[in-house]
N, C-alpha and C positions, 0 to 999 in steps of 0.2 A: 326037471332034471338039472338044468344049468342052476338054479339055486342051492341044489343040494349039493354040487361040487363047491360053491366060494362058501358055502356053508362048514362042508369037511376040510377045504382048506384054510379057514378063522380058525377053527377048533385046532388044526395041528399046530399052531405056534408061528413066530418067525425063524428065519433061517439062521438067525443072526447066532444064535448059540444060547439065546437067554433063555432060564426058566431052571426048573430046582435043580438039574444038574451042574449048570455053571456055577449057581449060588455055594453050594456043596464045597467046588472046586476051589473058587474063591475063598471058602472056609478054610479048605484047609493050605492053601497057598499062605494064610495069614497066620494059620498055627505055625508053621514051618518057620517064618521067618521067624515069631514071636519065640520060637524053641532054641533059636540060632544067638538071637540077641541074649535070650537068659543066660545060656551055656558059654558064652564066649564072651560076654561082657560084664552082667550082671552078678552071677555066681562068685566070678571068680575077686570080685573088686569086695561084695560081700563077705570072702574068706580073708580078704588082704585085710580089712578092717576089723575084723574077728581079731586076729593075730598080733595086730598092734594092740588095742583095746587091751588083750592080754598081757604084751610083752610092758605096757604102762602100768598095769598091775602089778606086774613080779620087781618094778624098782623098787631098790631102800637104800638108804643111810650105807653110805662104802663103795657101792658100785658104781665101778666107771661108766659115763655115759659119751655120747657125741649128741650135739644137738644138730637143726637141721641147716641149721647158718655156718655148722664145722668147728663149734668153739668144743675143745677135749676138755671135760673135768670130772672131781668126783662128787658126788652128790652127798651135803652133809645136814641137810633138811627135807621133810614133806609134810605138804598140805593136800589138802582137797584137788585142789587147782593151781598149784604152785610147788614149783623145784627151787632146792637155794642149791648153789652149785658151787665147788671150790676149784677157781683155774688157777691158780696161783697161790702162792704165801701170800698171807694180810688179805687175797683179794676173792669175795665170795660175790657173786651175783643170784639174782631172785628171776627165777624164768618161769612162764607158762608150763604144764604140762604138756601140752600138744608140742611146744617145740623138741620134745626131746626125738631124736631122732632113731637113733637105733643105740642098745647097749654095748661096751667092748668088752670083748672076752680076756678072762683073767690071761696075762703073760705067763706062761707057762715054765717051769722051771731046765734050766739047763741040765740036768743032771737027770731028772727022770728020762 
């Protein structure tokens, strides 16, 4: 009789909490974080670079840009990989695409 109770008492587990239910718990304790990081980090850094990726496609020839060192001018070449930019009279410079930073919006006319 005494062996058949350390017997039933091997079989039911330790007390500590382990076995498929904590495994389970764990599961989803890591889903949860993993669902936090995606939605709050991941997603939204994904759309930010969506966006740009776009707004470097819609540049051409006329439109005002800033780049991201803060130099204003207007962009009067493109390449693949390369912005030539006009900051001044006489003075045009050849910049990276990635530098460009954000485009400015047309000044608006006083009268309308």
């Amino acid at each position: 009789m005494n062996d058949a109770v350390h017997i039933v008492l091997a079989a039911a587990g330790s007390p500590s909490g382990s076995g498929p239910g904590a495994i389970v718990t764990q599961l989803l304790f890591f889903a949860a974080i993993f669902a936090i990081f995606y939605f709050l980090l991941i997603r939204p850094q994904q759309r930010q670079k969506r966006d740009r990726e776009a707004m470097l496609g819609r540049v051409k020839k006329g439109d005002r840009i800033v780049t991201t060192g803060g130099m204003h001018g207007t962009v009067v070449g493109l390449n693949e990989h390369t912005v030539s930019l006009k900051i001044a009279d006489q003075v045009k410079v050849e910049l990276d695409r990635s530098a460009i930073g954000r485009l400015q919006e047309a000044p608006r006319d006083k009268d309308a």
